[in-house]
C-alpha atoms as one frame of an Amber mdcrd trajectory, in Angstrom:
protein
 -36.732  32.252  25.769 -35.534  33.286  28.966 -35.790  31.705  32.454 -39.556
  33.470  33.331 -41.013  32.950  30.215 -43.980  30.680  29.793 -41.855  28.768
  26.383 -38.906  28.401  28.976 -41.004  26.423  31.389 -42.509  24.119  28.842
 -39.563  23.387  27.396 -37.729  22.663  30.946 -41.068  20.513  31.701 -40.019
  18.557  28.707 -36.479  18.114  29.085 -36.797  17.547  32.601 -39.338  14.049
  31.852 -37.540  12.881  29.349 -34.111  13.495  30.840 -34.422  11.808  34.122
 -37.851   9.599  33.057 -37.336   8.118  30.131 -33.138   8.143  29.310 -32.036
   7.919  32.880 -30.585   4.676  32.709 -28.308   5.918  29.254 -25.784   8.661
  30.639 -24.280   9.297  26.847 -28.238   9.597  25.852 -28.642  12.066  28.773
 -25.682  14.048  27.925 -26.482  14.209  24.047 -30.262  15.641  25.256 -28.531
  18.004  27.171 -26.224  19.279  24.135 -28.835  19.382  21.759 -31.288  21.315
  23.979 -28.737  23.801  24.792 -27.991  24.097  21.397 -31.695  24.900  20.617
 -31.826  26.866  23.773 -29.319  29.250  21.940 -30.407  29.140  18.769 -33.904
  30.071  20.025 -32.738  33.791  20.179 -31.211  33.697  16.477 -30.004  30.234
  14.921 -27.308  32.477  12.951 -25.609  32.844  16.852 -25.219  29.010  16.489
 -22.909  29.104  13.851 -20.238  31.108  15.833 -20.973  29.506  18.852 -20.636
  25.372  17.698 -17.221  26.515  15.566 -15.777  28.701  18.214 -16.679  25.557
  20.739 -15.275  22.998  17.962 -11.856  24.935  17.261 -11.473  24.723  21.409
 -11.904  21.282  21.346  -9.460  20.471  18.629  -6.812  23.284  19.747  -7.020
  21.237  23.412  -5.970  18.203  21.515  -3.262  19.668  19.588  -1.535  21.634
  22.300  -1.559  18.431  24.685  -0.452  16.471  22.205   2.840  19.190  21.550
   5.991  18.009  23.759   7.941  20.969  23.013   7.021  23.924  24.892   7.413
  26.702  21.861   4.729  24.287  20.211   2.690  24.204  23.175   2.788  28.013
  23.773   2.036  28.440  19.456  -0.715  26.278  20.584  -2.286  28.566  23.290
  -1.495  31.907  21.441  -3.846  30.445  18.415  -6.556  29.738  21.465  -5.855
  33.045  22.998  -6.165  34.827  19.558  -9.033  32.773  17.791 -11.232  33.762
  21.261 -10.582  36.818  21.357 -10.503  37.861  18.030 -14.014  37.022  17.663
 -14.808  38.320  21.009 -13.341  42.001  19.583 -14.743  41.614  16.255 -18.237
  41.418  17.227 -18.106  43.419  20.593 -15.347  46.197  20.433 -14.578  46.489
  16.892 -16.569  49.767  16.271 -15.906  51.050  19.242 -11.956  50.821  18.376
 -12.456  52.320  15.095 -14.246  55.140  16.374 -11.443  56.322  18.893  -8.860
  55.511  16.567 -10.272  58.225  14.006 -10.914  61.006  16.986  -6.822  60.000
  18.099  -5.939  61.011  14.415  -8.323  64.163  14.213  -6.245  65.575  17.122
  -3.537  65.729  14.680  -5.877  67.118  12.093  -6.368  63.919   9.626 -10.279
  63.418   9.248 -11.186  60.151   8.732 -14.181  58.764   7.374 -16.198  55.609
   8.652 -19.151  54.432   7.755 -20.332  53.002  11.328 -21.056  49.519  10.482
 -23.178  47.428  13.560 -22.775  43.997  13.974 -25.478  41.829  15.872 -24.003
  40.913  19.276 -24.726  37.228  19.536 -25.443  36.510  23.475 -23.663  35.775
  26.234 -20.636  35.796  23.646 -18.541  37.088  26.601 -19.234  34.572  28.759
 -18.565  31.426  26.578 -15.600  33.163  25.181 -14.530  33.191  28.995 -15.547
  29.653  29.094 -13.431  28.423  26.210 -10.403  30.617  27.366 -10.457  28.599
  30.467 -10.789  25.419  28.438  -7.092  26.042  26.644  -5.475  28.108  29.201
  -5.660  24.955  31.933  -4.883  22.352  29.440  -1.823  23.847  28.752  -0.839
  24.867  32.367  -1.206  21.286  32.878  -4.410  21.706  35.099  -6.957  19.155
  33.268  -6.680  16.886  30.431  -7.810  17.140  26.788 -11.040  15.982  26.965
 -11.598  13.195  23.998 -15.200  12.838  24.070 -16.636  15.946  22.124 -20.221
  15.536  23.228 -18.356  16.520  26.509 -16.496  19.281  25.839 -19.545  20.873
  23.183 -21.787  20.331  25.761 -19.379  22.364  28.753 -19.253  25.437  26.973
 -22.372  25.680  25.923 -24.593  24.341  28.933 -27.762  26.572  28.529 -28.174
  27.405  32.012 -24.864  29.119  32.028 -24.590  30.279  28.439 -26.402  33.409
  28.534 -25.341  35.095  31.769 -23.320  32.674  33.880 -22.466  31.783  35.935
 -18.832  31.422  34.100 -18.421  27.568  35.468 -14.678  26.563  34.258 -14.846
  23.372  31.919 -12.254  21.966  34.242 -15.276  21.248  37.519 -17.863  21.253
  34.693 -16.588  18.474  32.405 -16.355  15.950  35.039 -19.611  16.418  36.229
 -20.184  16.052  32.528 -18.511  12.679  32.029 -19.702  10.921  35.171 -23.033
   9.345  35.488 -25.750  11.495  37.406 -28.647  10.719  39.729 -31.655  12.461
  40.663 -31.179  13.523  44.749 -34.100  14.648  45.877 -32.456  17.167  48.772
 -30.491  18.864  45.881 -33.198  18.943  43.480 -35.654  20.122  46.296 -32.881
  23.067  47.254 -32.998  23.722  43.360 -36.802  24.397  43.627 -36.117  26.825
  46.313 -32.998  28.686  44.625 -35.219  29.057  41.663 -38.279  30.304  43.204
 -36.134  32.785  45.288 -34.417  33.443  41.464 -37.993  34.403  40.136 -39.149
  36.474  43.049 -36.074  38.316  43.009 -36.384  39.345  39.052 -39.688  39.150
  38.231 -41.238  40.930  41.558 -38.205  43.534  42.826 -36.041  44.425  39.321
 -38.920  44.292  36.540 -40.974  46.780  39.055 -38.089  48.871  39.749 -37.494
  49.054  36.133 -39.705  51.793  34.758 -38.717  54.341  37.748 -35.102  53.348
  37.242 -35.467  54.221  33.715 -37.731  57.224  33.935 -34.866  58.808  36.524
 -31.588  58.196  35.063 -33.224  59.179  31.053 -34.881  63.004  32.685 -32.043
  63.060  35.392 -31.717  66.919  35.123 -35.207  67.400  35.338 -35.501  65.877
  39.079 -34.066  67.120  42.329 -31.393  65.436  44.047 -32.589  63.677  46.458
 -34.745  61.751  43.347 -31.703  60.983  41.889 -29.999  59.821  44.785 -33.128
  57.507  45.694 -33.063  56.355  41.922 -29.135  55.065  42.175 -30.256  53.453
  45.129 -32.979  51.606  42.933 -31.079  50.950  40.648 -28.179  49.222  43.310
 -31.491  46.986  44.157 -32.141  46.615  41.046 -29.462  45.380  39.279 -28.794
  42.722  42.331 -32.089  41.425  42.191 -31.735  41.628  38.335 -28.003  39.485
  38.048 -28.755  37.483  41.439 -32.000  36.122  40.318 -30.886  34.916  36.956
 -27.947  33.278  38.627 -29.869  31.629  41.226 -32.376  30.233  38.575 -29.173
  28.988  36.768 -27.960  27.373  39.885 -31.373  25.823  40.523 -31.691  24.600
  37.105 -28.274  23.089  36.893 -29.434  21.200  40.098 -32.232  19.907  39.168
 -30.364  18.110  36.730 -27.787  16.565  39.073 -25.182  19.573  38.463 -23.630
  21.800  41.401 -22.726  25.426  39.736 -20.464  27.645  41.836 -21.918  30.216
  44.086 -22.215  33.697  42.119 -23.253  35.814  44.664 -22.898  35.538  48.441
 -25.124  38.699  49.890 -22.525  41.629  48.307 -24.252  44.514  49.853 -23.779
  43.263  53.460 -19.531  43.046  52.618 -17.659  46.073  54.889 -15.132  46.866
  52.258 -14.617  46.889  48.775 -12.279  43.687  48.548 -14.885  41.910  50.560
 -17.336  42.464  48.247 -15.683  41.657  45.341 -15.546  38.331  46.858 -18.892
  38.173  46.826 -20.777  39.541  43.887 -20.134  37.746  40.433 -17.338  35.588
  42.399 -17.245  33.636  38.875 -15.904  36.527  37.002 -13.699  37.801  39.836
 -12.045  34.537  40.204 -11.525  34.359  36.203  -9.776  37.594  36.300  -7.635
  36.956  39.606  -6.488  33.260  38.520  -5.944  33.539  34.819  -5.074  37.787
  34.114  -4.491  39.469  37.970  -1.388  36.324  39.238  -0.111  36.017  35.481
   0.395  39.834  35.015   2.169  39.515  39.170   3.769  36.730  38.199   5.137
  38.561  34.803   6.329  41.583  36.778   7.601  40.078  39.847  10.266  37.820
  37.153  11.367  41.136  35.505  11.832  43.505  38.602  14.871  42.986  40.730
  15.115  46.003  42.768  13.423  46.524  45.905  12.085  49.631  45.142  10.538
  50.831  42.048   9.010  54.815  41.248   9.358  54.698  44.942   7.123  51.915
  45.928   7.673  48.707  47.518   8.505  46.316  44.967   5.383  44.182  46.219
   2.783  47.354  46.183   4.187  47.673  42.771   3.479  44.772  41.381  -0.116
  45.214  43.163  -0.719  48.631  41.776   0.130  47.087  37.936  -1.685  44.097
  38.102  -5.058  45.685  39.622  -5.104  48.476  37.367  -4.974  46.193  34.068
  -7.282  43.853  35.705  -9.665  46.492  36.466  -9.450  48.187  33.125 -10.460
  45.123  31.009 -12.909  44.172  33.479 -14.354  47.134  32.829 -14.397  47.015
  29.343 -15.352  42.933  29.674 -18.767  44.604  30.596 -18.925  47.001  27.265
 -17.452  49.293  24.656 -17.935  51.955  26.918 -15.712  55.098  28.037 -18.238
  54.336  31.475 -17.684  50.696  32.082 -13.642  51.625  31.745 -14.247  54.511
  34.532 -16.421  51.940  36.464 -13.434  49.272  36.366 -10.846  51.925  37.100
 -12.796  53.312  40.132 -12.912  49.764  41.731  -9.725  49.163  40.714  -8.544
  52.654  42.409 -10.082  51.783  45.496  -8.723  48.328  45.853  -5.421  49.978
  45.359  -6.013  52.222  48.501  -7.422  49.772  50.576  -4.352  47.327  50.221
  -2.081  50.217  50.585  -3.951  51.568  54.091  -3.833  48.285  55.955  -1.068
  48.644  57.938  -1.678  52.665  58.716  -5.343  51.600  59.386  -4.200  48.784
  62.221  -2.035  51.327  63.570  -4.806  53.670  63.718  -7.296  51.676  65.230
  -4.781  50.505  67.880  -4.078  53.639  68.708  -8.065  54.384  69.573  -7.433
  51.112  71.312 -10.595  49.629  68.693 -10.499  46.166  67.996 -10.880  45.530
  64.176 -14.485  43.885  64.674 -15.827  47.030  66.822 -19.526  47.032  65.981
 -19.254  51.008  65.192 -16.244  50.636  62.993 -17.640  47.508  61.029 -21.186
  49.702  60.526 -19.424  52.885  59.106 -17.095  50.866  56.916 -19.788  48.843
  55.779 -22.100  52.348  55.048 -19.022  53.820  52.985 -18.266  50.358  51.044
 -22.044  50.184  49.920 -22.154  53.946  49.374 -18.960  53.838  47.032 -20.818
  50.966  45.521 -24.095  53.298  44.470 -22.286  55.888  43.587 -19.969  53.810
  41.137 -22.955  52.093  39.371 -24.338  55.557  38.568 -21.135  54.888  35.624
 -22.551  52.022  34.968 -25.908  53.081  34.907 -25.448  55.914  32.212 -24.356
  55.759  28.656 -21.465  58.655  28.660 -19.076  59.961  31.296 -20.092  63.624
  31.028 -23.823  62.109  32.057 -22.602  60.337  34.716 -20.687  63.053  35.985
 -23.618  65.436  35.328 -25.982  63.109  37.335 -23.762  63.274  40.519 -23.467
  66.913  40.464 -26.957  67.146  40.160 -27.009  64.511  43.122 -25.097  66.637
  45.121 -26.995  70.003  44.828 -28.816  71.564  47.678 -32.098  70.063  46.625
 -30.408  66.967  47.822 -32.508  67.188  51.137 -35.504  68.335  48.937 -38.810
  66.699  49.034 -38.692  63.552  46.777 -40.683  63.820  43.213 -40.601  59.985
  43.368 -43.268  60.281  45.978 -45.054  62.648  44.110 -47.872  62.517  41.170
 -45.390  64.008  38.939 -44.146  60.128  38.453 -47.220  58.222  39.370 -46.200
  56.802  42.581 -48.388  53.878  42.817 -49.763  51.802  45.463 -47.950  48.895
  43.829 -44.781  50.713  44.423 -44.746  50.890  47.682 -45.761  47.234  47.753
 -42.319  46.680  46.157 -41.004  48.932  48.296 -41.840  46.982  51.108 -41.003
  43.587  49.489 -37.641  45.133  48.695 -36.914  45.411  51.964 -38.483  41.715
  53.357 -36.004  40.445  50.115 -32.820  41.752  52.017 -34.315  41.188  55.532
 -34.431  37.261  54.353 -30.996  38.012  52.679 -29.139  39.378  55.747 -30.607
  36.261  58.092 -29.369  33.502  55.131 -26.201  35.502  54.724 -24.096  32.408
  55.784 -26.022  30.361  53.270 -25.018  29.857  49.736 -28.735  31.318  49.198
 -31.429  32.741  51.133 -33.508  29.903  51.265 -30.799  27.285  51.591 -32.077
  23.921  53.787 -34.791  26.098  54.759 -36.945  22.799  55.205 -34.421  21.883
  58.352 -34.520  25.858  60.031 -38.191  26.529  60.421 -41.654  25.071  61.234
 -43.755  23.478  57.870 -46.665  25.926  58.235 -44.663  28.663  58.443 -41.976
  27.210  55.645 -45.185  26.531  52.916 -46.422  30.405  53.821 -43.229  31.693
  52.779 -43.516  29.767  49.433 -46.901  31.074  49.480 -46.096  34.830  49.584
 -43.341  33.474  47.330 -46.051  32.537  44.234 -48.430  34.442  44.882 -46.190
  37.346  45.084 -44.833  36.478  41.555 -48.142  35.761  39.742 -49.962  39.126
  41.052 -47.028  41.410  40.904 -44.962  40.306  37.962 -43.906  43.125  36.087
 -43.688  43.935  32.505 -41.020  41.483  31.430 -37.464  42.873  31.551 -34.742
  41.815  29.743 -31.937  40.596  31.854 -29.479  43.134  32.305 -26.950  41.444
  31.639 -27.862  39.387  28.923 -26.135  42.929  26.706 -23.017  41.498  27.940
């Protein structure tokens, strides 16, 4: 049951009438609704994910008890290890734990010891990463001293498992969730109204742009040595569109959702592919995963190093461009492997991670550089060319991401790079069954980041569009919206990131 499926809508329809018609009046009834649809939400995939999911959620809740309720602080830090451990243990177990195995046994074949292993595949229940992240959050601030146990387990059940979040984010923290949670909730029309719009924007985005850009995604990264370069370089463009529309729309729908039940989710995405440089954009696309690694992994790792280093130089460096090279790289290389048990979701994380690196280290040379041009840092020409090198980096680095194995990554930019780079397209040709519908996509594509770039101060596109423009021309735009979605819908796509 996913967000554009007919079952979804009827059971939101449902929810919806009975939540704010019929129990509106009884905020523990509301909340209890809310828990058990999410729970059936969940369990709609496979009930057996239900199991983990309620007695990972219940040990959270009693662990938050027990470490607040510890005076001493070895007790209190016994408390959090168990948390720490418990989450991801399970997290490994299901996700990483053949992937572990298997380069364990090729480390000890380069020492000549053959191994066997019988590969044995566990089911990966859904969105496990993200409500791992979820309860991690739930401990880790309880015993920094950030929020309170929560007592009421309705409450805390229903925070990390809210259905609009559970699959795919985003990864709202239990500590602004809960007490949206625990206090009583009215229907605003305004919000529920912007909710409409953030979910028909949502919808547009995945079921119009990504689910049509699907098959010639697919088709060019599985026969990439078949098709000439400038294909392939026009197919990791697609697939840069595509995976935005993909991740943004699903967010936006969750945000929309969550507001039209009287919740305000953070922001997940705030127009990435507009950001001049690499920090920048990692400020903007999945902020809710960014934020999760730079509060509770990136400043505890700084934090860690900056207590055990007392000279002012180390290998070197600066003590402080130390501590920022450490911290980044870790960060980067689990949030790498946060997205899979991949060798290419490591390389992804690294690259970013390398790149961040440089950046911080270049500001200073790059202000004395553009003083000595006599540039001012927002010169039109030097904001465009950053910008054009942050978003090519960006293609180029989801081409990792894209592919299943490094040598096929690395094989696909070569290819890339080849003189039939300024070849004649086959995307264009009959060879892959260009379509008029294609270009009609094509076209969209481009409206969808026209209307992007003009709401980029917005938290979304169509944000208080009813105050900006005329009616007529408003209800048009809805129009195209719908009509849009019911003519052109593609063949349904799983979310992409519904494998993490």
């Amino acid at each position: 049951m996913t967000f554009n499926s007919i079952s979804f809508a009827l059971f939101f329809i449902i929810l919806f009438t009975v939540y704010w018609f019929l129990i509106n009046y009884n905020h523990r009834a509301q909340n209890i609704l809310l828990l058990v649809a999410s729970y059936f939400f969940y369990g709609w995939w496979d009930w057996r994910f239900l199991i983990l999911l309620f007695g990972l959620s219940l040990s959270n809740y009693l662990l938050g008890l027990t470490i607040e309720r510890f005076t001493t602080e070895w007790k209190r830090s016994l408390g959090l290890i168990s948390g720490i451990t418990i989450n991801l243990g399970v997290l490994i177990i299901f996700k990483y734990y053949s992937f572990f195995v298997q380069g364990f046994i090729a480390l000890i074949s380069l020492f000549g010891y053959e191994l066997s292993y019988e590969t044995t595949r566990l089911i990966l229940p859904l969105g496990i990463s993200f409500y791992t992240f979820l309860s991690l959050s739930y401990i880790i601030d309880i015993y920094r001293g950030t929020i309170k146990a929560h007592k009421n387990i309705y409450e805390v059940l229903l925070s990390l498992s809210f259905f609009p979040i559970i699959l795919a984010g985003p990864i709202q923290r239990p500590s602004t969730l809960i007490p949206q949670i625990a206090n009583p909730r009215t229907f605003n029309y305004t919000n529920a109204s912007n909710g409409v719009r953030q979910i028909l924007w949502g919808l547009f985005a995945k079921v119009v742009i990504a689910d049509n850009l699907a098959p010639q995604v697919n088709e060019i990264f599985t026969n990439s040595g078949t098709y000439s370069g400038s294909t392939l370089a026009i197919g990791a463009l697609l697939f840069s569109v595509q995976i935005y529309t993909d991740f943004s729309g699903y967010s936006n729908m969750a945000i929309g959702i969550g507001k039209l039940l009287g919740f305000n989710l953070m922001q997940n995405f705030a127009h990435p592919y507009f950001s001049r440089d690499l920090p920048e954009f990692w400020k903007r696309w999945h902020i809710s995963l960014t934020t999760w690694f730079r509060d509770y992994l990136f400043m505890s790792i700084s934090l860690s190093i900056s207590w055990r280093l007392k000279k002012g130089k180390i290998f070197l460096l600066r003590k402080d461009h130390f501590i920022y090279i450490s911290a980044s790289s870790i960060t980067w290389l689990l949030t790498g492997l946060w997205h899979g048990a991949s060798y290419n979701f490591i390389i992804w994380g690294l690259l970013n991670g390398t790149i961040l690196i440089i950046y911080h280290l270049q500001r200073n040379p790059r202000k004395v550089l553009l003083k000595r041009f006599k540039l001012s840092n927002n010169n039109k020409f030097v904001v465009l060319i950053e910008t054009f090198l942050t978003f090519s980096f960006i293609v180029l680095a989801w081409i990792f991401f894209r592919t299943s194995q490094p040598a096929e990554a690395c094989q696909y930019i070569s290819n890339m790079f080849s003189k039939s780079l300024f070849a004649y397209p086959e995307i264009f040709s009959k060879r892959m069954q260009f379509l008029v519908i294609d270009f009609v996509v094509y076209i969209l594509s481009i409206l969808f980041f026209i209307i992007e770039w003009k709401g980029r101060d917005r938290e979304f596109a169509l944000t208080n569009l009813n105050l900006e423009i005329r009616k007529r021309y408003r209800w048009s735009l809805y129009a195209g919206l719908i009509l849009s979605i019911i003519a052109l819908a593609g063949n349904q796509q799983k979310f992409i990131y519904f494998q993490f």
